[in-house]
Structures are given as C-alpha cells and as structure tokens.
N, C-alpha and C positions, 0 to 999 in steps of 0.2 A: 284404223279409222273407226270412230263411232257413230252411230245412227241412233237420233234421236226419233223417238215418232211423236207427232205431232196431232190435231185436231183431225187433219186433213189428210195429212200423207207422212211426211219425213223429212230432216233435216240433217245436213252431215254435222259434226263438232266443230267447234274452230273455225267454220264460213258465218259471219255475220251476217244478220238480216238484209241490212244494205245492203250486201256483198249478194246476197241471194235473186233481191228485187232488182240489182243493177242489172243482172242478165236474163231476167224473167217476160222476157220480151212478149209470149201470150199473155200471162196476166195482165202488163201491160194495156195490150189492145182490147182485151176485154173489158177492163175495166173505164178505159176511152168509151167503149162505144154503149156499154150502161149508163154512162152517164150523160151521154149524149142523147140517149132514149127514155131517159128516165127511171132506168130500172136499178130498185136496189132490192130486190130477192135473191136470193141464194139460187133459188131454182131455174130461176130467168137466167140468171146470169150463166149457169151450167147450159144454158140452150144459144143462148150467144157465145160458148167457146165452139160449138159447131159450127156457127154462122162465120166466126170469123177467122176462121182455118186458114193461114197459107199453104199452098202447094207447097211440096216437096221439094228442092229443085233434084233433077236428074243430072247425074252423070258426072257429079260434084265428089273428089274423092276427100277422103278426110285430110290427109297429108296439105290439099288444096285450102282448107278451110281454118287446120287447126292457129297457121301462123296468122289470124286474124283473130280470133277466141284470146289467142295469146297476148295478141299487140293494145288489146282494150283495156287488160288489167292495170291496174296501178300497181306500185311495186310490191306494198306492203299485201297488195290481194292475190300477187303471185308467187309471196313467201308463205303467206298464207294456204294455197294450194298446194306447192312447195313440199311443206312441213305434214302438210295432210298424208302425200303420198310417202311421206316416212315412216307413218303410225303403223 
C-alpha cells in the first residue's frame, strides 16, 4: 500500500477521490453547516468540526458494523480496496 501526503493529511493510492468523499461523512456535515452559516474560512470551519461531532455510538462491535461499511461499496470500490489490501 502507498501513502500519498497530501495538503492536509494523506491519501491511500488506488482510492479515488470520489471514492474518498463518498465515505467522508464529517466533511460532509461540516461542510453543510458552513454553508449554511455562511462561513468559508479555513479556520471557522476547523471550529465547526467540533461543533458538529457525533457521539460515538457505545457498545457497537466492529464485526456489527463492518457488513454495512461493506454493503455500501459498489463493486468496482470494493475491488478497489480489494486490490489495495494485496499491495
């Protein structure tokens, strides 16, 4: 597996952006509720990923979670991961 770094953080090889943004469910809501506020700072926006934290859920085991992580991919995104965990 390769790790690109990025601006920001880091990115694996072979995950497309789409692929990235489709499960990026924080950004997501963050980016909802900037704009919903009007804010387009970088740094505002870093104070809105604390504002709009979900809890954790409790008691949630992974085994419970992963066949749903799994059932969302399209096929090509889970040969994609697939193929990753080959490298």
């Amino acid at each position: 597996m390769k790790i690109i770094p990025t601006e920001d953080a880091f990115e694996i090889a072979g995950i497309s952006r789409e692929f990235n943004e489709k499960f990026s469910r924080r950004t997501q809501t963050i980016e909802a509720e900037a704009i919903k506020r009007g804010i387009i700072d970088p740094a505002q926006k870093a104070k809105l990923a604390v504002l709009t934290r979900e809890r954790k859920s409790k008691g949630l085991h992974i085994s419970e979670i992963e066949p749903y992580w799994w059932g969302n991919l399209l096929p090509e995104e889970k040969k994609a991961l697939e193929d990753i965990g080959r490298t």
